[in-house]
N, CA, C and O atoms as a GROMACS GRO file, in nm:
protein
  320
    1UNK      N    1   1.484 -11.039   4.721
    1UNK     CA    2   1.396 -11.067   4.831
    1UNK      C    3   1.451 -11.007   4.961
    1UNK      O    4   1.379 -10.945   5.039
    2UNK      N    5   1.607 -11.033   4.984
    2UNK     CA    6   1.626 -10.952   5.110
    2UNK      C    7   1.598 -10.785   5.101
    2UNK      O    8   1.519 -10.719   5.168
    3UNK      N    9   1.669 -10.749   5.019
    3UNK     CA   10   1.614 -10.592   4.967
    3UNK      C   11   1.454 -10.572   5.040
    3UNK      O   12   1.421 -10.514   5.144
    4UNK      N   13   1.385 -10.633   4.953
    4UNK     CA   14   1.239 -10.645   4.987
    4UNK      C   15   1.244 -10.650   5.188
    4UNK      O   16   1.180 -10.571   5.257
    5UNK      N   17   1.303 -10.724   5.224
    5UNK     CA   18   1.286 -10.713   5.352
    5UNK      C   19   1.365 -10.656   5.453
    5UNK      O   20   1.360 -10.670   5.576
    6UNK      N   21   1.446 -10.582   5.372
    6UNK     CA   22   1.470 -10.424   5.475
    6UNK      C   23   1.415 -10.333   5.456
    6UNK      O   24   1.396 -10.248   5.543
    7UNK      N   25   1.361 -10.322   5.300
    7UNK     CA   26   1.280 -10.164   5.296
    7UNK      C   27   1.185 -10.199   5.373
    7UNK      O   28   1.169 -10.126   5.471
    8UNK      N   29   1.108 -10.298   5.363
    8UNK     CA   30   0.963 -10.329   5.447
    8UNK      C   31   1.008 -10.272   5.603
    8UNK      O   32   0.962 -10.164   5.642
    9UNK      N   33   1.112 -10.362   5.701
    9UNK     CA   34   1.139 -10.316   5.806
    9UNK      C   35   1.143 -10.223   5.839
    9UNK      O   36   1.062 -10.176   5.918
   10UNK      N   37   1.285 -10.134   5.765
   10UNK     CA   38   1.315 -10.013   5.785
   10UNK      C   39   1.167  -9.886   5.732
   10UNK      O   40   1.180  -9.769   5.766
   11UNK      N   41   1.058  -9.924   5.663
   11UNK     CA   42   0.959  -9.826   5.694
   11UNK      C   43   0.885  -9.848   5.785
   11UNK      O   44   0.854  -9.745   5.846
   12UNK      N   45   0.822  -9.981   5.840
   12UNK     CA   46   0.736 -10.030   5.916
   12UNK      C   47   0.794  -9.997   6.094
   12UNK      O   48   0.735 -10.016   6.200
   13UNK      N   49   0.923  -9.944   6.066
   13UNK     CA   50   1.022  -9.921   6.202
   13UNK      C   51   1.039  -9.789   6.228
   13UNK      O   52   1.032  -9.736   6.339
   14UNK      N   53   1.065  -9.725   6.100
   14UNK     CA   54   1.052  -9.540   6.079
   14UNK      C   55   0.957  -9.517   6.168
   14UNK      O   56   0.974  -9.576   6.275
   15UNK      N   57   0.857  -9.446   6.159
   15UNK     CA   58   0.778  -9.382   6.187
   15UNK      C   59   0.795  -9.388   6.365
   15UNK      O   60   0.817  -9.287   6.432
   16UNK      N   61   0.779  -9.546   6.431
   16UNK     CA   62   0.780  -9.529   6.581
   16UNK      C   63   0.924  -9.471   6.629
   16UNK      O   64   0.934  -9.381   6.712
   17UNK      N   65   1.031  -9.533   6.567
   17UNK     CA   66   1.204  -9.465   6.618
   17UNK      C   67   1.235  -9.318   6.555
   17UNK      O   68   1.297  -9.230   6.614
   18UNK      N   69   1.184  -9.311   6.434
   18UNK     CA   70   1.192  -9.141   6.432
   18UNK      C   71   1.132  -9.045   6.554
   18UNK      O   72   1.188  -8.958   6.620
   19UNK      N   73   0.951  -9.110   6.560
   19UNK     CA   74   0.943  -8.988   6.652
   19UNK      C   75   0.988  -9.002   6.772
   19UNK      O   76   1.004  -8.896   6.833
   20UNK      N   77   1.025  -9.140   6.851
   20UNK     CA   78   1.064  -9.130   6.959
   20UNK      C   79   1.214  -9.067   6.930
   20UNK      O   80   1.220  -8.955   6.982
   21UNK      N   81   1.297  -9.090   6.886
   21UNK     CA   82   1.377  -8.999   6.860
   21UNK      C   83   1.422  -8.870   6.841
   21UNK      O   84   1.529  -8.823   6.879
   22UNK      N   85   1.298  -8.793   6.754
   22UNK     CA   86   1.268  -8.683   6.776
   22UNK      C   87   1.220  -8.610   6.934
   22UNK      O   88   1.290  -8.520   6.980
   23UNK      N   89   1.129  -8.645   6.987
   23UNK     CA   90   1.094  -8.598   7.122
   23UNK      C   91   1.226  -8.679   7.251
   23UNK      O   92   1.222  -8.648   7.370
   24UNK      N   93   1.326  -8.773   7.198
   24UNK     CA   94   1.420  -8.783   7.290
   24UNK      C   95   1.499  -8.655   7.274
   24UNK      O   96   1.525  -8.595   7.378
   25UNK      N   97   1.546  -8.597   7.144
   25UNK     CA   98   1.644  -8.477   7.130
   25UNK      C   99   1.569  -8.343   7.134
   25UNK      O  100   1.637  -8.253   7.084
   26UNK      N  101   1.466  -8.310   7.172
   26UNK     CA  102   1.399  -8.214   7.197
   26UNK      C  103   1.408  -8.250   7.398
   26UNK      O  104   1.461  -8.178   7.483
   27UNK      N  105   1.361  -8.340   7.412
   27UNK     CA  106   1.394  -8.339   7.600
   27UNK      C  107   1.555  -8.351   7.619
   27UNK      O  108   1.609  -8.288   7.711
   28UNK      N  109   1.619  -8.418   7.547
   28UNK     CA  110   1.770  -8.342   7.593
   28UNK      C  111   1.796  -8.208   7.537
   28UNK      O  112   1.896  -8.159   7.589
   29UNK      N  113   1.749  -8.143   7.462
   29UNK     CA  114   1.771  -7.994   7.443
   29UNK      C  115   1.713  -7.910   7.561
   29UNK      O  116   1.776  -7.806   7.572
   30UNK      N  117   1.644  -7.919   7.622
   30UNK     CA  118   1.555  -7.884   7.735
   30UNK      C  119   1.608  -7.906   7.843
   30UNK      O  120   1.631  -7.805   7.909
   31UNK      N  121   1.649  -8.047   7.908
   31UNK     CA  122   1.739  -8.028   7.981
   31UNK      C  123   1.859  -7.996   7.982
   31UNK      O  124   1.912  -8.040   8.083
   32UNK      N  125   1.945  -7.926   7.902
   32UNK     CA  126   2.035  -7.903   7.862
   32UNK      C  127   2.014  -7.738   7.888
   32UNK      O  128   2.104  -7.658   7.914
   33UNK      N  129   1.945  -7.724   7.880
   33UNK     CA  130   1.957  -7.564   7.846
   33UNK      C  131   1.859  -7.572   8.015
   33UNK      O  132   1.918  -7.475   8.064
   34UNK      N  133   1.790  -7.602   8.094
   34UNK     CA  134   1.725  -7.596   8.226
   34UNK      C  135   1.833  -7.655   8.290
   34UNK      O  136   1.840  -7.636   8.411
   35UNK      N  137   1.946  -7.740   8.222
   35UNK     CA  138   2.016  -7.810   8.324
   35UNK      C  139   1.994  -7.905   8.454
   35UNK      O  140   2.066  -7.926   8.552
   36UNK      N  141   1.851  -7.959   8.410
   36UNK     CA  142   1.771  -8.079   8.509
   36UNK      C  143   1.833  -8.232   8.422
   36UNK      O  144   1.836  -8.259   8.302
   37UNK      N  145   1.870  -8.300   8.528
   37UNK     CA  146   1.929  -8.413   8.441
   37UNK      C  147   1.849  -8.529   8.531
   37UNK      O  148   1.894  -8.576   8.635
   38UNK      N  149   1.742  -8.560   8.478
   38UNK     CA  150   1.633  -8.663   8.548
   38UNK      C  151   1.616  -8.747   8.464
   38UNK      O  152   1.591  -8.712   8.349
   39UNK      N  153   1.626  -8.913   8.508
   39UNK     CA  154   1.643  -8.993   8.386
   39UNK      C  155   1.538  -8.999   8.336
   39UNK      O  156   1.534  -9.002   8.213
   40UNK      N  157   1.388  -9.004   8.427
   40UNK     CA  158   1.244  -9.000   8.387
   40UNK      C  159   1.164  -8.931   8.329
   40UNK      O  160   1.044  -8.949   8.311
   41UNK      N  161   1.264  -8.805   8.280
   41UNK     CA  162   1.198  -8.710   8.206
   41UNK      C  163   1.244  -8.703   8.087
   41UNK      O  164   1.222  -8.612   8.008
   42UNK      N  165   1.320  -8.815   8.067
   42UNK     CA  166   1.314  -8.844   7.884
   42UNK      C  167   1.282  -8.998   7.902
   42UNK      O  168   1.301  -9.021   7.782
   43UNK      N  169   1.253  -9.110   7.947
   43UNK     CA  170   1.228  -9.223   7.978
   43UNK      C  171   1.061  -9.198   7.915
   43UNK      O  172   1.019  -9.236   7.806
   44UNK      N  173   0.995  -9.134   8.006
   44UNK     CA  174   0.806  -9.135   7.996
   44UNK      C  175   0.799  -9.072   7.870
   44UNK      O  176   0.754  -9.147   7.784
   45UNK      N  177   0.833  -8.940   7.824
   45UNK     CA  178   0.775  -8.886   7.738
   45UNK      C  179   0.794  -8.997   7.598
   45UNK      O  180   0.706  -8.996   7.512
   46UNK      N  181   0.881  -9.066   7.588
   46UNK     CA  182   0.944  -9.110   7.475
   46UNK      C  183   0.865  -9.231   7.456
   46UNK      O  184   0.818  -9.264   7.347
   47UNK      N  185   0.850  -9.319   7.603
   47UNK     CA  186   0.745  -9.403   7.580
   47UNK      C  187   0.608  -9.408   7.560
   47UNK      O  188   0.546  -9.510   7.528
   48UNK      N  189   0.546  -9.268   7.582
   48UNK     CA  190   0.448  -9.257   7.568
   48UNK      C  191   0.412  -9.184   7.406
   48UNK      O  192   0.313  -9.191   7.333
   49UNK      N  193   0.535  -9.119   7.395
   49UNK     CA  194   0.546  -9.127   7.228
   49UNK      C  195   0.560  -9.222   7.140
   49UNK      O  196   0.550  -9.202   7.019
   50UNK      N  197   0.589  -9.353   7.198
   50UNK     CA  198   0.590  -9.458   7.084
   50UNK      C  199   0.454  -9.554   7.175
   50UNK      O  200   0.420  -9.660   7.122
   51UNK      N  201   0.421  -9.535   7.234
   51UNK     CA  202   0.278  -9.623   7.233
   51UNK      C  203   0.161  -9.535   7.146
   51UNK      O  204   0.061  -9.573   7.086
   52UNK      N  205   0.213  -9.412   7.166
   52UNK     CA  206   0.095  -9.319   7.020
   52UNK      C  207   0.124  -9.349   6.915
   52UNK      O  208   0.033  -9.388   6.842
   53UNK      N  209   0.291  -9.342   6.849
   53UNK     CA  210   0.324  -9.362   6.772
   53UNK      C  211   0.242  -9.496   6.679
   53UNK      O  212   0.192  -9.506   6.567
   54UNK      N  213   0.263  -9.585   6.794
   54UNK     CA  214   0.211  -9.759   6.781
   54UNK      C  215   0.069  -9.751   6.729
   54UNK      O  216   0.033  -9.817   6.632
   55UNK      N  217   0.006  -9.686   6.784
   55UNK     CA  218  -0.178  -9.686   6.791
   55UNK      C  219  -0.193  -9.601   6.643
   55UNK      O  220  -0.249  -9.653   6.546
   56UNK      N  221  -0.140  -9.473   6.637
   56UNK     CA  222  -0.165  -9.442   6.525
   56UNK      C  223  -0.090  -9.468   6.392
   56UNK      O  224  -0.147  -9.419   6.295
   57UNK      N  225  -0.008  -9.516   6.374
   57UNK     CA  226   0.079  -9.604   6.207
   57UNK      C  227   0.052  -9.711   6.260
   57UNK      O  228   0.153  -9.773   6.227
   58UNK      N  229  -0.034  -9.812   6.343
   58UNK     CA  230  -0.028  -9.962   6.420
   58UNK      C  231  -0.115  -9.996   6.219
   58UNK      O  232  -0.055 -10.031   6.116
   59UNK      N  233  -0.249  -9.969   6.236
   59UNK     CA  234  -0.285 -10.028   6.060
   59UNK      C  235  -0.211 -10.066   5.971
   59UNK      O  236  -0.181 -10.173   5.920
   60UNK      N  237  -0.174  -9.909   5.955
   60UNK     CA  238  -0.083  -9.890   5.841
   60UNK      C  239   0.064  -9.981   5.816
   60UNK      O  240   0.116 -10.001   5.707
   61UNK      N  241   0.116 -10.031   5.956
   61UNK     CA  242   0.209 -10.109   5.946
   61UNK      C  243   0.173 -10.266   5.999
   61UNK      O  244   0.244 -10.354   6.046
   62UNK      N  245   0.048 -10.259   5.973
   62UNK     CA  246   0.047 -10.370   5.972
   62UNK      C  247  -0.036 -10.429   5.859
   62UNK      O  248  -0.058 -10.550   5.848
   63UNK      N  249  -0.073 -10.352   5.790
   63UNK     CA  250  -0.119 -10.381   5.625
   63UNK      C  251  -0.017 -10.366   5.539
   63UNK      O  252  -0.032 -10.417   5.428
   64UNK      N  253   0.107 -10.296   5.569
   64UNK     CA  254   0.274 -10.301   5.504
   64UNK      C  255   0.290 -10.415   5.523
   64UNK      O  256   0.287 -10.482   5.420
   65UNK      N  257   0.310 -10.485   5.637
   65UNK     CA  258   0.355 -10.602   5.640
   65UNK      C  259   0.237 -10.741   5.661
   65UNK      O  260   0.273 -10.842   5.723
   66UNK      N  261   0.147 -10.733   5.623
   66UNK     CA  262   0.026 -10.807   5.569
   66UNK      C  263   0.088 -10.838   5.407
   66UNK      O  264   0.098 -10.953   5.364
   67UNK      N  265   0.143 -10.672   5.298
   67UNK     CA  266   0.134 -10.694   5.173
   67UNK      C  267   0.244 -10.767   5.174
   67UNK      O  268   0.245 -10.857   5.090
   68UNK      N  269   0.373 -10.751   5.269
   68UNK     CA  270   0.491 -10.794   5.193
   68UNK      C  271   0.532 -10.943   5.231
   68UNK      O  272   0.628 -11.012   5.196
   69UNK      N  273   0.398 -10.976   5.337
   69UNK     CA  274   0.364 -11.169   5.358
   69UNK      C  275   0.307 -11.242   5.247
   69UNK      O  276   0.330 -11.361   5.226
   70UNK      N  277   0.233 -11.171   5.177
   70UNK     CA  278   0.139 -11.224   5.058
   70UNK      C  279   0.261 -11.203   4.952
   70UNK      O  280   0.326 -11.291   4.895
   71UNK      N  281   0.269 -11.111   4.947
   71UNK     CA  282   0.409 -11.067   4.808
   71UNK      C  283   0.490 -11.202   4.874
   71UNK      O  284   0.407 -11.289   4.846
   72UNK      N  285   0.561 -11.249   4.920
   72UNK     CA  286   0.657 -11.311   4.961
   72UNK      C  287   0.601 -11.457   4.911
   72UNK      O  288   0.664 -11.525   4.830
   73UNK      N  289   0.504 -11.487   4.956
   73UNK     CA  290   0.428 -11.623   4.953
   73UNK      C  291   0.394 -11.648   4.812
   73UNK      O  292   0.393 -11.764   4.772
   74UNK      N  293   0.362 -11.538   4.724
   74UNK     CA  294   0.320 -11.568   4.597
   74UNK      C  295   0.464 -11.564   4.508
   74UNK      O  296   0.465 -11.613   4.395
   75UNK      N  297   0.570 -11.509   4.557
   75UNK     CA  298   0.703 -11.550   4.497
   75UNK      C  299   0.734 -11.697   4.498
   75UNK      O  300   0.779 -11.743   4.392
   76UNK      N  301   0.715 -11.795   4.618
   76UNK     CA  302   0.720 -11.909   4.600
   76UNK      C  303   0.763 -11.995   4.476
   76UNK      O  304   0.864 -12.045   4.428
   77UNK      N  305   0.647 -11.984   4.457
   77UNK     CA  306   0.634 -12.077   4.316
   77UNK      C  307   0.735 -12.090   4.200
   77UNK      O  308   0.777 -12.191   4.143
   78UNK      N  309   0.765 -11.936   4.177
   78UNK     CA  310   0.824 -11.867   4.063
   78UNK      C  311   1.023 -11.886   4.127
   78UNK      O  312   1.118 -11.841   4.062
   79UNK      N  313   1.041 -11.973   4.287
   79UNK     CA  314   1.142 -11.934   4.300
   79UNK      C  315   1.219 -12.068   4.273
   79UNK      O  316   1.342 -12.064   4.283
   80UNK      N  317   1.149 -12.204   4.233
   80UNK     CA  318   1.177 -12.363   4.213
   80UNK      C  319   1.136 -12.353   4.046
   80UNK      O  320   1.141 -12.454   3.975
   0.00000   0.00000   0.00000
């Protein structure tokens, strides 16, 4: 059951910290190589990459973790 509830996390968590992650090391490659060191220009982009992130996998992770409330609840029984 714990198993069960890290894979659930750790996919239902993927998708928003990858890409913000991804577009954080693409704006420090950028400033790095422009040599502009502005805290707000990896702050916005990143948040505005995980509120997209959010809106578009928002279903999908939340019917992941819809299944693995029902899966969990119907273990019950089988665990006394």
């Amino acid at each position: 059951m714990t198993s069960d509830l890290f894979w659930t996390g750790l996919l239902v968590c993927l998708p928003v910290l990858g890409l913000t992650m991804l577009v954080g090391l693409v704006i420090s490659v950028l400033q790095v190589v422009t040599q502009v060191q502005e805290m707000s220009l990896t702050f916005v982009p990143k948040l505005v990459t995980a509120g997209v992130a959010i809106v578009v996998f928002g279903p999908w992770m939340l019917r992941t973790l819809c299944q693995f409330t029902v899966q969990l609840w119907s273990r019950i029984p089988s665990m006394f």
